[in-house]
C-alpha positions as CSV (number, residue, x, y, z in Angstrom):
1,X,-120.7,75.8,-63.8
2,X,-123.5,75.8,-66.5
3,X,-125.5,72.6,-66.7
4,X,-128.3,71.5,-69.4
5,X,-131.6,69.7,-67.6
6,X,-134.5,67.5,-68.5
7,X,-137.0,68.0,-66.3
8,X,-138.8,64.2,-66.2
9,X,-141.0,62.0,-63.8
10,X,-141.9,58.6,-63.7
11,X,-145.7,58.2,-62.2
12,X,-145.1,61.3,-60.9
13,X,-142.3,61.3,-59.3
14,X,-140.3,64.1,-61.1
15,X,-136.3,64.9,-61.1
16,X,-134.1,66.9,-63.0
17,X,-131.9,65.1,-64.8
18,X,-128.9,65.3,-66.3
19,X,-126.4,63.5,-68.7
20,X,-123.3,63.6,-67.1
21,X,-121.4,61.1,-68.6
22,X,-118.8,63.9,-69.5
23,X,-118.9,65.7,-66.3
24,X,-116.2,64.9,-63.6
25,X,-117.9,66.0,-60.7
26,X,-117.0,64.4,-56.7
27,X,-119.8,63.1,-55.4
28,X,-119.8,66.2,-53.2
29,X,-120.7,68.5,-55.9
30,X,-123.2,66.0,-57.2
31,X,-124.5,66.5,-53.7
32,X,-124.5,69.8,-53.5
33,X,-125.6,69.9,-57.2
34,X,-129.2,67.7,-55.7
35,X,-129.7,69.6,-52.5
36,X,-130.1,73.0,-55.3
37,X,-131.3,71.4,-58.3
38,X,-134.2,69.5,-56.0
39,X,-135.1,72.5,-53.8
40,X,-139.1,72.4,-54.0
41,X,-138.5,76.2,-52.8
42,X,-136.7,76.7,-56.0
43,X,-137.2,77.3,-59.5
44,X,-136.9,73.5,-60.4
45,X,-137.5,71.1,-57.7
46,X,-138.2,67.1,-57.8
47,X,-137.8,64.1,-55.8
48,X,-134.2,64.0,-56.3
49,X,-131.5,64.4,-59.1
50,X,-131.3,62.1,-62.2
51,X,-127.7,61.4,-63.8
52,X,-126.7,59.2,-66.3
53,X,-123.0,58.3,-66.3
54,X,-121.4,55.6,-68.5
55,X,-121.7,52.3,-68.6
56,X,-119.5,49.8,-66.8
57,X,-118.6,45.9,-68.0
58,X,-121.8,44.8,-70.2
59,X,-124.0,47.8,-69.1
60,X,-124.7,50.7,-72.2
61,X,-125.0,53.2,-69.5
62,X,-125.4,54.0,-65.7
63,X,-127.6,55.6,-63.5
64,X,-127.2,57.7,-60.4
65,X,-129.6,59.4,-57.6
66,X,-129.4,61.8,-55.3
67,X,-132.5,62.6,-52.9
68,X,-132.9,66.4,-52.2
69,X,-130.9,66.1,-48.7
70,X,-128.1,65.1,-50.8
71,X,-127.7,61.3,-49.9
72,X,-126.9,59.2,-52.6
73,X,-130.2,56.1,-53.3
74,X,-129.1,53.0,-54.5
75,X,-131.2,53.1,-57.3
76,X,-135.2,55.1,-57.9
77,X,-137.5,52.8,-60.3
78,X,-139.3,55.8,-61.4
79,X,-136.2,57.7,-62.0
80,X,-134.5,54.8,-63.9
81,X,-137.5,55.1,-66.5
82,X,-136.2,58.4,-67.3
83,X,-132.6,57.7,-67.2
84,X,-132.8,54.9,-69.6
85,X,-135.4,56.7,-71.9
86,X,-132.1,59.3,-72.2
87,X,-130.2,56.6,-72.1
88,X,-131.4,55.0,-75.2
89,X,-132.0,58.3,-77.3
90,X,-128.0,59.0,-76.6
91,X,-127.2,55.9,-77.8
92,X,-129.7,55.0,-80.2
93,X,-130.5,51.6,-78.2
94,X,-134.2,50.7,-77.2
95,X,-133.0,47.8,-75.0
96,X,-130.2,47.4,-72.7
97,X,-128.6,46.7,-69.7
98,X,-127.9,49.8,-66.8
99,X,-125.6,50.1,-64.6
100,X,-126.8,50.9,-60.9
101,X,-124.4,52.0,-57.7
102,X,-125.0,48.5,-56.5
103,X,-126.5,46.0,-58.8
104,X,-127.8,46.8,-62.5
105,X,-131.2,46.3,-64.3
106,X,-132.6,45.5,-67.6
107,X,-134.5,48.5,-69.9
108,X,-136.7,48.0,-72.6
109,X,-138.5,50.5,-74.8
110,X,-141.8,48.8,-74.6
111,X,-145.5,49.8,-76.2
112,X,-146.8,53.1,-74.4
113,X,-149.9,52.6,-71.5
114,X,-151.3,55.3,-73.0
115,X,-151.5,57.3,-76.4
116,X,-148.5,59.2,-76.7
117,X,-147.2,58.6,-73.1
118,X,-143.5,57.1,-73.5
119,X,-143.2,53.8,-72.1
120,X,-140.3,51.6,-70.8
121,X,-140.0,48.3,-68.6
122,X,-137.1,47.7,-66.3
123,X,-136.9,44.7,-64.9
124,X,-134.8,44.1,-61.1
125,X,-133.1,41.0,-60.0
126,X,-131.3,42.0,-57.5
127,X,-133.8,41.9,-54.4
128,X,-132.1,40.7,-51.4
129,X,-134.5,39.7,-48.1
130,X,-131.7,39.1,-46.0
131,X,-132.0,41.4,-42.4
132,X,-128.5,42.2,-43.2
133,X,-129.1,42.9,-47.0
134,X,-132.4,44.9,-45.8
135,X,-130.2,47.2,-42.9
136,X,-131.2,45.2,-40.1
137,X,-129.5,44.4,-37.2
138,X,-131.5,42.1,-35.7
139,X,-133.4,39.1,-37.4
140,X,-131.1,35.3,-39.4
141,X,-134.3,34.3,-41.6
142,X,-136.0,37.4,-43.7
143,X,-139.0,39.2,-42.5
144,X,-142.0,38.5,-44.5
145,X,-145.3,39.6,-43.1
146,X,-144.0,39.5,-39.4
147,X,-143.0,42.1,-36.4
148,X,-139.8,43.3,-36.4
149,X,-138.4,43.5,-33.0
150,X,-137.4,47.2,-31.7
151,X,-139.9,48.6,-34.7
152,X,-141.8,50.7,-33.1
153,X,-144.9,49.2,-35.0
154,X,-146.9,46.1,-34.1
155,X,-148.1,45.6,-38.0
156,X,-146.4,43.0,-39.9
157,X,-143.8,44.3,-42.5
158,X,-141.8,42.6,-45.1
159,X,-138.5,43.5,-45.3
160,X,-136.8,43.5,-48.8
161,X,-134.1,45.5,-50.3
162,X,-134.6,46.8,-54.2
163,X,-131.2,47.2,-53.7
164,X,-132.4,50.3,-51.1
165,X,-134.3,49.3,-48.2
166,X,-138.0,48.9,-47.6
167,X,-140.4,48.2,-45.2
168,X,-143.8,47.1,-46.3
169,X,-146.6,46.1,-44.5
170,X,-150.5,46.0,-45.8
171,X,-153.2,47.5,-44.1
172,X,-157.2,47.9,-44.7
173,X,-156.7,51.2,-44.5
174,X,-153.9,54.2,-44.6
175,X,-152.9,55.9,-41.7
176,X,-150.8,58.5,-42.4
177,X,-149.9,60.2,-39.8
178,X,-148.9,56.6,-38.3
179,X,-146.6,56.1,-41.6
180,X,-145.4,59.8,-41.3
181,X,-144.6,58.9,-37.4
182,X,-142.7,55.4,-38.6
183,X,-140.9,56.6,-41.5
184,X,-139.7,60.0,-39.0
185,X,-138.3,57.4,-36.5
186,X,-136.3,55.4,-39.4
187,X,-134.9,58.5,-40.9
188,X,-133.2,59.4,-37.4
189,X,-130.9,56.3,-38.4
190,X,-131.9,54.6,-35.4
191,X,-129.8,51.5,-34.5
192,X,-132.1,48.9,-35.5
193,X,-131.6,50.5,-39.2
194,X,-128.8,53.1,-39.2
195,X,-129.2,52.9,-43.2
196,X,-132.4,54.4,-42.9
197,X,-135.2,52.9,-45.0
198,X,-138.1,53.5,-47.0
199,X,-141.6,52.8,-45.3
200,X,-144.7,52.1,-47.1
201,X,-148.0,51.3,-46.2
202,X,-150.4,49.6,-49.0
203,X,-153.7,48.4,-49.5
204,X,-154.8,45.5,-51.9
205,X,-158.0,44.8,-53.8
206,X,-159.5,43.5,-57.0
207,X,-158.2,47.1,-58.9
208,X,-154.3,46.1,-57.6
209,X,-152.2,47.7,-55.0
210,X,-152.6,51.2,-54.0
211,X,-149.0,52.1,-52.0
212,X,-148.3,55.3,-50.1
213,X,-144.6,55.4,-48.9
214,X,-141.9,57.3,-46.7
215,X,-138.9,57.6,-48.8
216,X,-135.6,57.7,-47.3
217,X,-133.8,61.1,-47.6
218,X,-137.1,62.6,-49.3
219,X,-139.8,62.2,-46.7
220,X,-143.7,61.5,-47.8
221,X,-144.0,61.5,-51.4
222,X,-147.0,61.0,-53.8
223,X,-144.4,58.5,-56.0
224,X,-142.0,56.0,-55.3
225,X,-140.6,53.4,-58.1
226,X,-138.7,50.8,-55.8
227,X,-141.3,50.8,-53.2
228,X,-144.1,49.9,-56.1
229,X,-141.7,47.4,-56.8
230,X,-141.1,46.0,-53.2
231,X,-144.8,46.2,-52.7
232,X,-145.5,44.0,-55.5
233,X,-143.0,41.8,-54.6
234,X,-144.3,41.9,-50.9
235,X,-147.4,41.1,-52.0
236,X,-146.4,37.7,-54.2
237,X,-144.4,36.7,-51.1
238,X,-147.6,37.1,-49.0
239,X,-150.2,35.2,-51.2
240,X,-152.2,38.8,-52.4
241,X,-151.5,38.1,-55.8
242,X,-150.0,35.1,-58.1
243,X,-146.3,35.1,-59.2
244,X,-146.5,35.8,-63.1
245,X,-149.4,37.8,-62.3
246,X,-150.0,41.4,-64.1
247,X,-151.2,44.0,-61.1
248,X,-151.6,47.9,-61.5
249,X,-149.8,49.6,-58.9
250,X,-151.3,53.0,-58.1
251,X,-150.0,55.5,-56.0
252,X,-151.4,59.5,-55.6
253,X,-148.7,60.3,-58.3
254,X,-149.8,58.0,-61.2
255,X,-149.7,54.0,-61.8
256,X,-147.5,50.9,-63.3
257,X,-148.4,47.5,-64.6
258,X,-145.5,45.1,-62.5
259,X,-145.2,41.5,-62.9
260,X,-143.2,39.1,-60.3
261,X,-141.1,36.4,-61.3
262,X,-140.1,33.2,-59.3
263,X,-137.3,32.0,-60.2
264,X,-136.5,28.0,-60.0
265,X,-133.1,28.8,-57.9
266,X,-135.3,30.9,-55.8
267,X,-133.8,34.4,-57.3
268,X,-137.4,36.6,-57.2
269,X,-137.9,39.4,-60.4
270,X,-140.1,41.9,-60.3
271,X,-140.4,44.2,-63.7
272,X,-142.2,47.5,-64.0
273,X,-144.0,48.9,-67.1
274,X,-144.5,52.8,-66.6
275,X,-143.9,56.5,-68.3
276,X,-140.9,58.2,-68.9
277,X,-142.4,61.3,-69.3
278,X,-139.9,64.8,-70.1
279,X,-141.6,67.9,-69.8
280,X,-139.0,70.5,-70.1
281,X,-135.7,71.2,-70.8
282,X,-133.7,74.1,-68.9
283,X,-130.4,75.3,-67.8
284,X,-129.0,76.1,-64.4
285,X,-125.7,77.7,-63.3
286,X,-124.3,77.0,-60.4
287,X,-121.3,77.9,-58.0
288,X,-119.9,74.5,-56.8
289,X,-117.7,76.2,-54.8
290,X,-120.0,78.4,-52.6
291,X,-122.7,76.2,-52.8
292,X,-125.0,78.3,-54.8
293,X,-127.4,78.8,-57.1
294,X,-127.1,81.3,-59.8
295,X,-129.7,81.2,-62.2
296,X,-132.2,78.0,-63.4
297,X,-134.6,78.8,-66.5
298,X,-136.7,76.2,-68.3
299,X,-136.2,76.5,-72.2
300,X,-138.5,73.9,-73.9
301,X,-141.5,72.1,-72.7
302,X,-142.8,68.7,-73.8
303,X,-146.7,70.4,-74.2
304,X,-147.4,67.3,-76.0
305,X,-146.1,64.9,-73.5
306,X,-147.8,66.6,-70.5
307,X,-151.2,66.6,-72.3
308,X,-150.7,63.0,-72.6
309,X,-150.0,62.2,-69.2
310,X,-152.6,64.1,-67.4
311,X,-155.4,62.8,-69.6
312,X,-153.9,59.4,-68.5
313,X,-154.2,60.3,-64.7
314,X,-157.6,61.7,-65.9
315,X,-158.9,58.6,-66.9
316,X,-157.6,56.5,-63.3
């Protein structure tokens, strides 16, 4: 089966993605489809697998993810940039609504962070700090800045869920093979958190929150969306920064502006402005049935685009 790519990323955290609103795939195949497509041993590699599907009730269109192991993610901030970006040049929109597995988000075409690097805002709602909406098995109030018993950590995380899972706890300074240790022991689906979760660990200072995370089903990455986003968050929740309050979140892919919002019926927000950036466009071939990949070629690349984004990252 032949499919057309964009190959994107979202502060750096890149995907192939692709518009499969027409494509009736199992989500085996789309597995199988991520585990090839996402291959950093391969001729395309990323972070995951982008699709966007159609829309359901009053969303314009969907988005789904699926991390390089082949597991689906309840959502990727980063990635949602992108998806909506394709999103709104399929449907001529530059504002809408998106579907997600488990929730849905609000997109916005919104003025670019930097010359010529595409911009958009998406904007979550649906952050649960429940233990049971987190994965937890243990804990009745949420977690914020406190031990989690059976963690094998003694720092204080807060647990929230961006929909997917994460564990956030700030720290003068990163350790990483401590968060590499940590986020090993949560991807073995232990049964404090047989969901798995994402772990990061984040510094905060007068030039915003740096944040360094363990994604679930991916391992270290340089970029994560939702844990920018639940680091922002955590940080409101902990006093670090003011709700309403702009912050640059940097990480060692790239950076965001975010923004919390409390709500009066106690409903937190947090929204994300960040690049959509495409750099190429390929095609792959692949045999669902035997699992393989036949052939992937890049056939455009977004010079422009890329220029514009490194002279960004230049300038951090």
């Amino acid at each position: 089966m032949q499919f057309d790519f964009i190959h994107c990323h979202g502060s750096g955290n890149d995907f192939p993605l692709i518009d499969a609103r027409a494509l009736m795939l199992t989500d085996g195949e789309w597995a199988t489809v991520a585990r090839l497509l996402a291959d950093r041993g391969g001729p395309v590699g990323g972070d995951g697998l982008l699709l966007l599907v159609p829309g359901r009730g009053e969303t314009a269109f969907g988005q789904r993810m699926f991390n390089p192991d082949g597991s689906e993610a309840e959502t990727c901030l980063n990635g949602l940039r992108c998806v909506a970006r394709a999103g709104f040049e399929a449907t001529g929109l530059d504002r809408a609504r998106v579907g997600l597995p488990k929730s849905d988000a609000l997109a916005a075409r919104v003025a670019d962070i930097a010359p010529g690097v595409v911009s958009i805002e998406t904007r979550i709602t649906s952050i649960d700090d429940t233990p049971t909406g987190v994965g937890l098995t243990v804990g009745d109030a949420p977690f914020v800045e406190a031990t989690i018993p059976g963690l094998p950590s003694n720092r204080r995380f807060t647990a929230l869920a961006m929909p997917n899972p994460h564990l956030v706890t700030f720290v003068d300074a990163i350790d990483e093979r401590e968060l590499i240790e940590l986020g090993d022991w949560c991807e073995a689906a232990p049964p404090l958190i047989p969901g798995r979760a994402n772990v990061s660990f984040v510094t905060a200072g007068p030039a915003g929150l740096f944040v360094r995370t363990y994604e679930r089903g991916v391992g270290l990455t340089d970029s994560c969306g939702s844990a920018m986003a639940a680091s922002t968050v955590a940080a409101a929740r902990t006093g670090r920064i003011g709700w309403g309050e702009a912050v640059v979140v940097r990480n060692r892919g790239g950076m965001v502006r975010a923004r919390t919002e409390r709500a009066a019926d106690g409903y937190d927000a947090v929204a994300i402005a960040g690049n959509a950036t495409f750099t190429a466009g390929g095609v792959a071939e692949i045999d669902l049935a035997a699992g393989r990949l036949i052939s992937a070629r890049i056939t455009a690349t977004r010079d422009a685009e890329i220029a514009a984004w490194d002279a960004l990252i230049a300038g951090l």
